[in-house]
MIGU-578133 format. One record per residue: residue in one letter; y, z, x of N, C-alpha, C in turn. Coordinates in steps of 0.05 Angstrom, whole numbers, plus 5000, padded with zeros to 4 digits. Each point is the difference from the previous one (the first is absolute). Example, Ala and Ser with C-alpha at 12.3 -4.5 7.8 and 13.67 -1.06 7.14 Angstrom:
<nodes>
A488651565264502450004982502450005018;S502149864993502450015016502250144985;
</nodes>
This chain:
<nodes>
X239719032685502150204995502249965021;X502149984993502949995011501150335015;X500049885022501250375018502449925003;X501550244999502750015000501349885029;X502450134999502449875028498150255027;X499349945019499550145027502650205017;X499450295002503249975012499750095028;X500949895027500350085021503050115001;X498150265016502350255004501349915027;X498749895007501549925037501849754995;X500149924986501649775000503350024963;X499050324994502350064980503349935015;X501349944979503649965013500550334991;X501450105013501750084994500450164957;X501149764994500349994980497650094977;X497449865012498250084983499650344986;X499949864967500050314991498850215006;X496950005010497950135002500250185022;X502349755029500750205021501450084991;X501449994984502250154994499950334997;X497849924975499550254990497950185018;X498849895021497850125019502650125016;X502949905009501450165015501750214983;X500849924982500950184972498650314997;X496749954999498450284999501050075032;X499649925017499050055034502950235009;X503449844985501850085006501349925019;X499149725006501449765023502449914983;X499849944969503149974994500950184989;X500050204993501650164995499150315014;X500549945028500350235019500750314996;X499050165004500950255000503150075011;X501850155000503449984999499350105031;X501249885022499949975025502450275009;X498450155017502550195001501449915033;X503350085000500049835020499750155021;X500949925027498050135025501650225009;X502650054992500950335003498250194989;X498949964970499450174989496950005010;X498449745005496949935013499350245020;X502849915020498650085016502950215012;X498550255014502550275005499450065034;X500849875013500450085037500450295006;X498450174999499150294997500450075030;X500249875024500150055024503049885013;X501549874984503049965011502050305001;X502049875007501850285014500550184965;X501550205002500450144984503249894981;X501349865019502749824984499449784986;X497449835018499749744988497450104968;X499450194996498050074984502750114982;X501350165004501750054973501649864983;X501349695025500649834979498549824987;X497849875013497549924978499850224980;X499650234996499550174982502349914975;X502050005011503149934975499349784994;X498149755018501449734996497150024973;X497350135014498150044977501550044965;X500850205003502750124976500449794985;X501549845019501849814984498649884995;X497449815005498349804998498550114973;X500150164994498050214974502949994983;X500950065007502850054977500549654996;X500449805011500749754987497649934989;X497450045010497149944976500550094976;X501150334998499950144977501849764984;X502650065006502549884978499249734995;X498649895019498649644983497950054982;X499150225002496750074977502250004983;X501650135000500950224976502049784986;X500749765019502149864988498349644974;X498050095022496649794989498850184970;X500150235003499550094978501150034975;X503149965005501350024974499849744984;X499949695018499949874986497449775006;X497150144996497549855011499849714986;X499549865013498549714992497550024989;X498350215011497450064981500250195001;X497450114977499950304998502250154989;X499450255001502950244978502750065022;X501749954985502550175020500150275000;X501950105015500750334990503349984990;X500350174988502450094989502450135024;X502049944982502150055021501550274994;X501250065031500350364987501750004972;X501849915007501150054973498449944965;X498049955004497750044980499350214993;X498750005035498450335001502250294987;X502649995008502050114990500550024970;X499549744996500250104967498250134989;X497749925010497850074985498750365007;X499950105030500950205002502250154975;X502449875003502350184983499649964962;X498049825004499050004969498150124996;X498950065017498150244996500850324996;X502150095025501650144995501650104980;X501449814986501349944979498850064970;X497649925003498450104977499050264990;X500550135029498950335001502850145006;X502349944990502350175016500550245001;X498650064973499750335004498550165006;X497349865005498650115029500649995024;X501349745008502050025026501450225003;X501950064976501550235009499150194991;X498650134997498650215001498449955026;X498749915009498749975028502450085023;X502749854996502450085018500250294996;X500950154976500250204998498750225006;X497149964992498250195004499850085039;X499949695011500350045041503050174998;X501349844988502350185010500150275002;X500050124973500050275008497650175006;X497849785006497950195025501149995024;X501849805013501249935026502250194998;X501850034979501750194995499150285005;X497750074989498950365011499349915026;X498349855009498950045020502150005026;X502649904991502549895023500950334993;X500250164984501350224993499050245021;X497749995008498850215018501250005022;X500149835023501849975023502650104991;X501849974982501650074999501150354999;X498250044980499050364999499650175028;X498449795019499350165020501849945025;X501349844998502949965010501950284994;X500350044980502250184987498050305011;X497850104997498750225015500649955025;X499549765012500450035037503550205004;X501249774978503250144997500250274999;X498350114984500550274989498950165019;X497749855015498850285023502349985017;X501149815008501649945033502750314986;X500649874975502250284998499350225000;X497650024987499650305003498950045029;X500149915017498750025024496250075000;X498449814977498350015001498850254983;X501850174983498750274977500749894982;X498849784988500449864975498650204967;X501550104981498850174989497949884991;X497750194995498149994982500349774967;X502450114983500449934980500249685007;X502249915021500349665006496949875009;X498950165012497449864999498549884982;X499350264983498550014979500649714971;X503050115006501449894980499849605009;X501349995033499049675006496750004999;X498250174993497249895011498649894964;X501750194979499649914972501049684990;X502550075011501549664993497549845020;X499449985027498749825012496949914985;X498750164993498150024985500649934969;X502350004989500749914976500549695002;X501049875021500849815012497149805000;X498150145015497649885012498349964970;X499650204981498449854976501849894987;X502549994998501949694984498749805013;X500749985028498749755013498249964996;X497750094999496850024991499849864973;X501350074980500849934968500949705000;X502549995015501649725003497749755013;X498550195019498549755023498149854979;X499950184989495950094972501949684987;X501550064982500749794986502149805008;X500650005024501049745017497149915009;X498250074996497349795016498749924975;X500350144967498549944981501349814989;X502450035006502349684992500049775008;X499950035021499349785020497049864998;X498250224995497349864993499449854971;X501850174980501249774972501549675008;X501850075012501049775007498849785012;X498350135023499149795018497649874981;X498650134994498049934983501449794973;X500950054991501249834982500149785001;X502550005026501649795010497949845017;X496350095000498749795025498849824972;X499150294975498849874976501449754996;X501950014990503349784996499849785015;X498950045026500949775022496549824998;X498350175004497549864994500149924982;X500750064976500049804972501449694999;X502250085017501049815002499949785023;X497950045026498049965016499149794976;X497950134991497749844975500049874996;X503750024979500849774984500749785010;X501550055031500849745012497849885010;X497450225009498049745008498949854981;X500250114971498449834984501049814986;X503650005012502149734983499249825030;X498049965028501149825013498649804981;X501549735011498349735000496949955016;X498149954992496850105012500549755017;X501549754998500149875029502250125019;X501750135001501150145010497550245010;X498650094995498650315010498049815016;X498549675000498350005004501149895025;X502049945002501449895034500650135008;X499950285000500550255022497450115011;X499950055023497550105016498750324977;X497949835002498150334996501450285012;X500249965021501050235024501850104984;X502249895003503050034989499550184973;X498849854979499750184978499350174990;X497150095029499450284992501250115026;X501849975018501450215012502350094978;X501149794982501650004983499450314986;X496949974988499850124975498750305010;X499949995034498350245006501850165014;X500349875033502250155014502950004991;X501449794982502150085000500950144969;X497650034984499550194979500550295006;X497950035022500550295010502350155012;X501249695016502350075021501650104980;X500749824978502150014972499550304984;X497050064994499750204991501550285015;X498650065024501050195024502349955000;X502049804997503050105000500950074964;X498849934984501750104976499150244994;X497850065008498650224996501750295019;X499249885029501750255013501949935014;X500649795018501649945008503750014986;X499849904975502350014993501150364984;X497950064990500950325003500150165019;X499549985020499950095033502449925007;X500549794993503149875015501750154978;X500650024976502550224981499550205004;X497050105018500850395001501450015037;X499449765016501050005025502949914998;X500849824985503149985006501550184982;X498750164983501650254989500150215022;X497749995006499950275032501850055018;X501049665003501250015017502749985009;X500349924973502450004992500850294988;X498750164991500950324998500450055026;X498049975022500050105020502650025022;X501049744994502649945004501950134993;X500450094977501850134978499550315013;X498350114990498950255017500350035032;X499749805014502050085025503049945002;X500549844987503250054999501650204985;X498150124975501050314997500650175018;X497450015011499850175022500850035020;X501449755013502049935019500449695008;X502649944991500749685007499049915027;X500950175022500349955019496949955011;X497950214996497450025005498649704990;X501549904975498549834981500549655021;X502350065008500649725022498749885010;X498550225021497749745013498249874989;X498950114969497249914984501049694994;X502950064993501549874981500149705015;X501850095027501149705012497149935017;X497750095014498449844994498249874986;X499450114976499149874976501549734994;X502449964996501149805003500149795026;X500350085019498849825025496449844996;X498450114987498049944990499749884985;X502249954977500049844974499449695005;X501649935021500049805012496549875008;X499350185014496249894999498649994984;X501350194981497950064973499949754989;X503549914983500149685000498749835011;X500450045023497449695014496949984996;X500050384997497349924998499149874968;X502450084976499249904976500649694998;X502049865013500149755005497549965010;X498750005015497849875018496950104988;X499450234988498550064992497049854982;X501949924974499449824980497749815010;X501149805023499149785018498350075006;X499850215018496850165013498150014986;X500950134978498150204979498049584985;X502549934991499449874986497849705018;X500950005019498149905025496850135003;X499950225000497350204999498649894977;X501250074973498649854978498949755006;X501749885008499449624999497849975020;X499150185027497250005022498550124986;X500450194979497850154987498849854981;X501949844986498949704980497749765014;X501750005022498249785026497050175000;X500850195012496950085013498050124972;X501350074976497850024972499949644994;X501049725007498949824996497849955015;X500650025025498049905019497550214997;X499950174994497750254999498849864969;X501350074978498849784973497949825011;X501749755006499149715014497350065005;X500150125023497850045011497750134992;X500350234983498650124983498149874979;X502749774989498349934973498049775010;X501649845027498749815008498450095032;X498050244987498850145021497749685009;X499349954982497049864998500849725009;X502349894993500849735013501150135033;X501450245007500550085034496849985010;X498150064991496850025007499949825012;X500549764982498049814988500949785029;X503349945002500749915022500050085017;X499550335008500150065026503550055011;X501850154975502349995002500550305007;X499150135006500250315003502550095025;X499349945020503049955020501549914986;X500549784993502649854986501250154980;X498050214987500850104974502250245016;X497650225021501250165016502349955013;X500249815008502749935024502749974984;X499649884970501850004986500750284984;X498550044998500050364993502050185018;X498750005024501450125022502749885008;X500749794994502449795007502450154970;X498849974983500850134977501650385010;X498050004999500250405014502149985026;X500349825011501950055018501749944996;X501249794983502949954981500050254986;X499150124989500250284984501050215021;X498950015020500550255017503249905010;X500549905005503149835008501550044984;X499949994978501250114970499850295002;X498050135001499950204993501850245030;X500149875023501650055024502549984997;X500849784985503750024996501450154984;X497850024969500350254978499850305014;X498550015014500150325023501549995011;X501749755021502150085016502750054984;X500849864978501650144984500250284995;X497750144997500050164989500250275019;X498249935021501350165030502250015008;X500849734997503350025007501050254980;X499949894971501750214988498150214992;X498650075008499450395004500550105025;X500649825021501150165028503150064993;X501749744982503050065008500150284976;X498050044976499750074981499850405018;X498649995015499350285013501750075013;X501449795016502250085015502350104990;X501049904970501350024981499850314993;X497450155003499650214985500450195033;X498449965015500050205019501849995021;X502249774996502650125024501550154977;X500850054976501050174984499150345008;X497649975011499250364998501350105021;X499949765021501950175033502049924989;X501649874986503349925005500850314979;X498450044978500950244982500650205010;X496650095027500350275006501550055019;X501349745026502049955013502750084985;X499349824984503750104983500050184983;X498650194997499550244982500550275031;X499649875012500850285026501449975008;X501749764994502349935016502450134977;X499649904980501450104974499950364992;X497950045001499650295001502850205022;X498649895028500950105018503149934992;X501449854990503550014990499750124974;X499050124983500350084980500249834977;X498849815002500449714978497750064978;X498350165009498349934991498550324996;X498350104979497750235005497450015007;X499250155010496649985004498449894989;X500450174967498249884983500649734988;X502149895007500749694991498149875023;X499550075020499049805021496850115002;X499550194981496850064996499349874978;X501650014985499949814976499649655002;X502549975014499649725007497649835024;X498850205017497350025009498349904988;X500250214979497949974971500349764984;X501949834997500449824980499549735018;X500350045026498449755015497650084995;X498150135004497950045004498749924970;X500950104979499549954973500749674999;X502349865012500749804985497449795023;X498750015028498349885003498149954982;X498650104975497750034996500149734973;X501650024980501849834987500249765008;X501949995025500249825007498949755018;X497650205008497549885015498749794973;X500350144985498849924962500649784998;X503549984999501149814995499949705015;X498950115025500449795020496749764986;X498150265001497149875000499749794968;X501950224982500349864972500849725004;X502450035010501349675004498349835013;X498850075012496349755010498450074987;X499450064987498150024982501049824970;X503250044994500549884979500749675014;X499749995020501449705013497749804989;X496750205013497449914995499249834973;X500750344982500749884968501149774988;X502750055013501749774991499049675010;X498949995033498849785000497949934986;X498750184990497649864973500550024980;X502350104996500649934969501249665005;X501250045011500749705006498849744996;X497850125018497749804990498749964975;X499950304987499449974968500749864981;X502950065007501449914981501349735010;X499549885020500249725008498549854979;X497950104991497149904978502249884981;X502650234989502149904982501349825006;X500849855024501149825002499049774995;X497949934999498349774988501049874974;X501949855003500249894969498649904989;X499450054967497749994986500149664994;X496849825008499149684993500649984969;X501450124985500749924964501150124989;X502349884984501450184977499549914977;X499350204982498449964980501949904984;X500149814979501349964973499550024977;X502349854980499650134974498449894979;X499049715010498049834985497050175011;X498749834971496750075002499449814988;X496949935010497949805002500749874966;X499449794989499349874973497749884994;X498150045013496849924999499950155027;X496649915010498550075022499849725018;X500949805003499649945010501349905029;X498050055030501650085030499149625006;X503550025011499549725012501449995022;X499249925022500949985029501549685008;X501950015005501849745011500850035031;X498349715007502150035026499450155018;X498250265001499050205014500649965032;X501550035017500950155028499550225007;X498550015018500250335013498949945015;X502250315029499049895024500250405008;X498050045021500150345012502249985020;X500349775016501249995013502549795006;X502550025000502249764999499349765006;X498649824988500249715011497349925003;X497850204985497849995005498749984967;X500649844991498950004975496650004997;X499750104980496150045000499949914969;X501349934986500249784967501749955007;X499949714991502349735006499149864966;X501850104988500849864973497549974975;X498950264997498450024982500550044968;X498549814984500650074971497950014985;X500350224991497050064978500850134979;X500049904968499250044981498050134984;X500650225002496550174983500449984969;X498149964989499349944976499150344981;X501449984983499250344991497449954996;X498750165012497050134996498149815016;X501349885016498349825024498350225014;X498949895019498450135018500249855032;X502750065010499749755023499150175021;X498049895015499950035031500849925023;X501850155019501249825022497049965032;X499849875005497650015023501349885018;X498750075024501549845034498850105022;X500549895020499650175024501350275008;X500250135019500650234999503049885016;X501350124991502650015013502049814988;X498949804979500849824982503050104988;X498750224993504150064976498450084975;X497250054996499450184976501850154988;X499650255014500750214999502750044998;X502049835024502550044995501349884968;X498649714988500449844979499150314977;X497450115004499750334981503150165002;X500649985017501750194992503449974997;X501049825003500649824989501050084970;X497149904989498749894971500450314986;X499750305019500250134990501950194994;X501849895013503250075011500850285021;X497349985021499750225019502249835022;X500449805004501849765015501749874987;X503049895012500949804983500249785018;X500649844985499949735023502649825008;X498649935023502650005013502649764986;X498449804989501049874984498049844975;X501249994978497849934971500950244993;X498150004977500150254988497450104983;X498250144989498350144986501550164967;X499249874977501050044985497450124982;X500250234976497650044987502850024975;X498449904974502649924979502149924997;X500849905019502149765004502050215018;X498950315018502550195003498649995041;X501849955014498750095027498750215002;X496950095019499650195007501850225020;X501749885010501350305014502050054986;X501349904981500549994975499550324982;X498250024998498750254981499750275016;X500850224991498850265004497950005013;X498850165015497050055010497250074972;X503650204992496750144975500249774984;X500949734997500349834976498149765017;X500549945018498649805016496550095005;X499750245009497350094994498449994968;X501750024987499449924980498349714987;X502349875019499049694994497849915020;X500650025020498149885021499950355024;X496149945008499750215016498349865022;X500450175018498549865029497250115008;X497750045006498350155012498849845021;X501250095022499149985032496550045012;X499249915015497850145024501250294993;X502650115009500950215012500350194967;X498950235017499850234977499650275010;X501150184980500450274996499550164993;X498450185007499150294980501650225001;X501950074997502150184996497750224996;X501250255000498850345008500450124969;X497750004980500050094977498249934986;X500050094972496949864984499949744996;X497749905002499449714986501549844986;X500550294973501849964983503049894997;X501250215019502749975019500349785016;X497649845011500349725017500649734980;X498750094978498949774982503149984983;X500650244990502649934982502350005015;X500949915026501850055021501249734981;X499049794991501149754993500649984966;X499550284991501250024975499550284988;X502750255017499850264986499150004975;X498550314993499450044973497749814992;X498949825005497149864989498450264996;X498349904977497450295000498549965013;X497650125001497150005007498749675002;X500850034962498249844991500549625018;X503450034997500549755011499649985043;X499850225000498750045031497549885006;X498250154980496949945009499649674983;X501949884977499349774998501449735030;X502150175007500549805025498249975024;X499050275007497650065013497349854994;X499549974971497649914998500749724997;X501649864998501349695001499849875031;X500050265024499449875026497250095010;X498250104978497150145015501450225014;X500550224986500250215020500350334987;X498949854975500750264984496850165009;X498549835007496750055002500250275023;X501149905019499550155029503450264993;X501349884984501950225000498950294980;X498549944985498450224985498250285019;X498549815016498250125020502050105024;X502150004992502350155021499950384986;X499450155022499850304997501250074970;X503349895001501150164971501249764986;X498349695008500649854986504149845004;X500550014973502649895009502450255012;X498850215002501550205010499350105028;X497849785011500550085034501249885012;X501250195017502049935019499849825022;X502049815012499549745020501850035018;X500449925016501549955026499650165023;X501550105016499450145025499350214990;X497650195020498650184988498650064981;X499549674989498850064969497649815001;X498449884979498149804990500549815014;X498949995021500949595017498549794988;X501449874980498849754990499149815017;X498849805003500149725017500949864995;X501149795025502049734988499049914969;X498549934999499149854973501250254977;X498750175000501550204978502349994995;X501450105032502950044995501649744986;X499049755004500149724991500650004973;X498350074988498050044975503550174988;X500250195016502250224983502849795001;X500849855015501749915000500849794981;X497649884993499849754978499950164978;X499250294996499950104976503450064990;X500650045019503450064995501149804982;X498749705020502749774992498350034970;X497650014985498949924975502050244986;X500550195010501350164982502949964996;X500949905030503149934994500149694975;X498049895001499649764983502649845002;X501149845019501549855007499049684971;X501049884994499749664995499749875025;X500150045025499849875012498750035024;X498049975011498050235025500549785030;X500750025021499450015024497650095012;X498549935014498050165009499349795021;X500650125025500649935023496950115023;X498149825002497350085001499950344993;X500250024976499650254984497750065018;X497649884994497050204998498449905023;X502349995027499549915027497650205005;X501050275004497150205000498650054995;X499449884979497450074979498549805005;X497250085001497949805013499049744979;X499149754999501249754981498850044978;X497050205000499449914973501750224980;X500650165013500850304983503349854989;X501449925022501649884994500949694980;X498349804994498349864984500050084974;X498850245008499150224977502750094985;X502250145014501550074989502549874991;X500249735010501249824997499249904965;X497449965003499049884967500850274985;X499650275000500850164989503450074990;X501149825020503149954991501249904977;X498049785004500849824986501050014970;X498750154986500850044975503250154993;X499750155012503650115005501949875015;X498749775022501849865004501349694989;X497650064969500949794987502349934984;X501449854993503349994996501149955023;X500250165019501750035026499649795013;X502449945020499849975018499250035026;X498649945015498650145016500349645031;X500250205026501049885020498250085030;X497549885001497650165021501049855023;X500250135021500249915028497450115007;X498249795014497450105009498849785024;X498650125019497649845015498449904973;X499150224992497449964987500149774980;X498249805002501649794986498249974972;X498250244986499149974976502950074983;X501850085016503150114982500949774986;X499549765014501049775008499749874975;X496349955004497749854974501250114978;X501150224993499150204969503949974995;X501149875012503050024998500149754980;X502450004981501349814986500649675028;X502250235015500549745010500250075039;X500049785015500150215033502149815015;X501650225012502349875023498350075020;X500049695020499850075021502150015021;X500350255017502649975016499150035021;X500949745027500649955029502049955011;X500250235009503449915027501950034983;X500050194976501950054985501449834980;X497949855002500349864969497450004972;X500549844987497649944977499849835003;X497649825021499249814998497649904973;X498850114978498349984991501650204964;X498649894984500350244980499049774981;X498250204973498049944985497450205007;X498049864973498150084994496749985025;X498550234994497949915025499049815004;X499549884978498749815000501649704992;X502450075007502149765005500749955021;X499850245015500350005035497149955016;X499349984986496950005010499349674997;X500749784977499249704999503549945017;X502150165008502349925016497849975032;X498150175007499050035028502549985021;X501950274997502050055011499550195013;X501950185014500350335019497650074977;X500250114973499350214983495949944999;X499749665005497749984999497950115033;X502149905021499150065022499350385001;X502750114991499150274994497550114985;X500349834985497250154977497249975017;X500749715013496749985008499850165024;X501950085014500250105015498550314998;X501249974984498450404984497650004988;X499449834991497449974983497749915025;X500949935020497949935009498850265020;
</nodes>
């Protein structure tokens, strides 16, 4: 017996793949993001001058990370981009736009609750007036009479508030329904090589945290923000009724502030949108490690796993430090804004008084309308971070949209069944081809098997063949029409794929099985079912084809869930089957088993097995063998077998 090549690890180059990939897992080449030594490390015992400008120079060093994430993210080399504001803007104002007359009714309704509620101060302004003249014997009747209007005042407001919050809860709700739908749709137009080169992490921070973030601002955030800038903008109006002069200081520092507010919405975005991108990092590396608990075991990688974890978490906290210092900044200039107004008013309200510029109750009034307009405007301030939050994950959502779609469908269709590959190129990576010039001919109602080593180009040549890929150069034709060529629902039609990888979606049996062709009955259910062996064990299910599967429900086993997936493609009944080690899970004889049980419905068809198992091989019309991304071999078993080529070495290989 012949033993293979010997490999010494002490004497690998460099180059060798194996180290490669031994430093690849370890994270010797592709290092955790090095933070630099301002931010590492903080001299907690230097003077109090030399610590405050490190503190700014910290700032800045977080603020140029942010704007490079944020400038890396709009246009990624791998993985999803995010959208640019002016996206987010439309799509916001098309949301808006769709509901306009819940918008304005939502405006309306704050308004004139802000309207009664701004009306009270005013009232009790005009009483301060009326006691100071009467020297404090204000009659009975003016009391009574202001204490009816105030109380008449207070349940309007009560009425107005009731249905400015029931408006707003129409709207928001709507407008999140509206935006998740359209969430859905764009995840389900990407290209699946496009979704499968973006980190795990990324996609479910995508679909979790910045779901929620997106939700919480259409939900409350953006009705919070039309009942706060109506507030406050009456509030405005209502003190300048009440006195121009009083209304000045709110006025000209609010505007002195505009100026930060700006910076902080320039700069914002970057932050926010930086947080997302460590929160993507550290749900990859937590995944990783998770799924590959048993290989961290197995090597003894548990530190390595940790240290990168924690290396992760501290690029996040750095992000999450510059997004806070923004925001400190603008809620200190934001307070100051509000509370030098209450001394400059009651300063210039006694100063004014005392010349006669002014009355009592105007400067009790206008007391009152600072004090009222903090509470609003505190609103307003928290809204606008809160909607900043929003807006950075919608960004990211809807970055999903920027993905231009791998095909445009045309106006031709197939003229027979038969798929023929020319030329075949494709590479995952620029310059890295994994098929180098493959051509294969399928014969209607062949039965070819592709076999190889693992890493060969099976699978990529499957899909391909099934038009889940296009290539990078050649082409894949089924009826003389390209596969990217055709519609999805027209191309599924012709040719279907079934992976290792599978799905039990959350619903009946029933509901899983006809996912690949609404409306089937029963009858054609339980015959697709009993075409893969599975109608047997689906019977002895509690309510049969009406129990329920997925989370919280009936947990099938791999092999089952298997079982349900192949029942699909028999029902979608393509001419043309892929099956990409279909019945990897299922143990060989059951599988064997259900393989010969195919057969009769897979007769006519076309049919295309990628498999180890090499009885796929024996029972096939004809078998490609592919190495190193080509077809070195193709024919019959027992033509490759008196060739004593790759295909014979394989067989004996298995059989023995």
């Amino acid at each position: 017996m012949t033993t293979g090549p010997t490999l010494d690890l002490a004497t690998m180059s460099p180059q060798d793949p194996l180290a490669d990939s031994a430093q690849t897992w370890r994270g010797d080449r592709t290092p955790p993001e090095v933070l630099p030594r301002e931010l590492a490390q903080v001299d907690r015992d230097a003077p109090a001058r030399v610590r405050w400008r490190a503190l700014w120079r910290r700032h800045a060093i977080r603020r140029d990370r942010a704007e490079q994430t944020l400038a890396s993210a709009l246009e990624p080399v791998r993985g999803l981009p995010v959208a640019r504001p002016r996206d987010v803007a439309g799509f916001l104002g098309g949301l808006l736009r769709e509901r306009a007359w819940l918008v304005t009714a939502v405006v309306l309704a704050n308004a004139l609750a802000a309207a009664a509620a701004l009306a009270v101060p005013l009232i009790l302004g005009r009483l301060v007036d009326a006691a100071v003249a009467a020297d404090g014997d204000v009659a009975g009747d003016t009391i009574r009479t202001l204490t009816l209007v105030v109380v008449g005042i207070v349940l309007a407001q009560t009425l107005f508030t009731f249905a400015a919050k029931w408006l707003a809860a129409v709207l928001g709700h709507g407008a999140l329904a509206a935006a998740r739908e359209h969430v859905i749709r764009t995840v389900l137009r990407l290209p699946l090589g496009r979704v499968e080169s973006a980190s795990t992490g990324d996609l479910v921070t995508r679909v979790t945290r910045d779901v929620g973030a997106m939700s919480d601002s259409v939900r409350f955030a953006i009705p919070e923000f039309i009942l706060a800038v109506v507030t406050v903008a009456l509030s405005f109006v209502a003190m300048a009724v009440n006195s121009w002069l009083l209304a000045l200081p709110a006025l000209v520092l609010m505007l002195v502030a505009l100026p930060h507010v700006a910076r902080y919405l320039r700069r914002a975005p970057a932050a926010y949108v930086t947080e997302g991108a460590t929160y993507s990092r550290i749900n990859t590396t937590l995944s990783e490690t998770v799924e590959g608990a048993r290989t961290v075991e197995a090597l003894d990688l548990q530190d390595v796993r940790r240290r990168r974890a924690a290396d992760d978490i501290a690029v996040s906290a750095q992000a999450e430090r510059y997004g806070m210092t923004l925001r400190n900044l603008l809620f200190g200039v934001m307070d100051m804004a509000f509370s030098l107004p209450r001394v400059i008013v009651l300063a210039l309200g006694a100063w004014a008084y005392s010349r006669g510029a002014v009355s009592l109750g105007q400067v009790t009034a206008a007391m009152l309308y600072m004090e009222m307009f903090y509470e609003p405007f505190d609103r307003l301030v928290m809204t606008v971070d809160r909607l900043q939050v929003g807006i950075a994950s919608t960004t990211r959502l809807l970055g999903i949209a920027a993905v231009p779609p791998d095909r445009t469908a045309g106006t031709d269709r197939p003229h027979g069944s038969e798929l023929v590959g020319t030329d075949l190129r494709f590479a995952y990576r620029p310059g890295h081809d994994v098929l180098h010039g493959v051509d294969l001919a399928l014969r209607t109602g062949e039965r070819l098997a592709i076999v190889g080593p693992s890493g060969s180009g099976k699978s990529t040549l499957g899909r391909l063949l099934a038009g889940i890929n296009g290539p990078r150069t050649g082409s894949v034709t089924v009826g003389g029409v390209e596969l990217l060529d055709l519609p999805l629902s027209t191309l599924r039609r012709e040719v279907a794929l079934v992976t290792q990888e599978h799905h039990v979606f959350r619903g009946s049996v029933r509901d899983n099985v006809i996912l690949a062709r609404e409306g089937s009955d029963d009858e054609a259910v339980r015959t697709a079912l009993r075409t893969v062996d599975a109608l047997a064990w689906v019977e002895t299910l509690p309510e049969g084809l009406d129990t329920l599967l997925g989370a919280g429900n009936y947990v099938l086993t791999p092999a089952q869930a298997q079982q349900i997936a192949l029942a699909r493609l028999i029902l979608a009944d393509p001419h043309t089957l892929v099956l990409d080690e279909a019945t990897s899970l299922i143990d060989p004889r059951t599988a064997r088993h259900l393989e010969g049980s195919m057969s009769a419905l897979l007769t006519g068809r076309t049919v295309v097995a990628i498999a180890h198992r090499l009885h796929t091989a024996h029972d096939a019309d004809r078998i490609a063998v592919v190495s190193d991304g080509r077809i070195v071999e193709l024919g019959s078993h027992d033509e490759l077998m008196a060739a004593n080529g790759e295909y014979a070495a394989l067989w004996r290989a298995w059989t023995s």
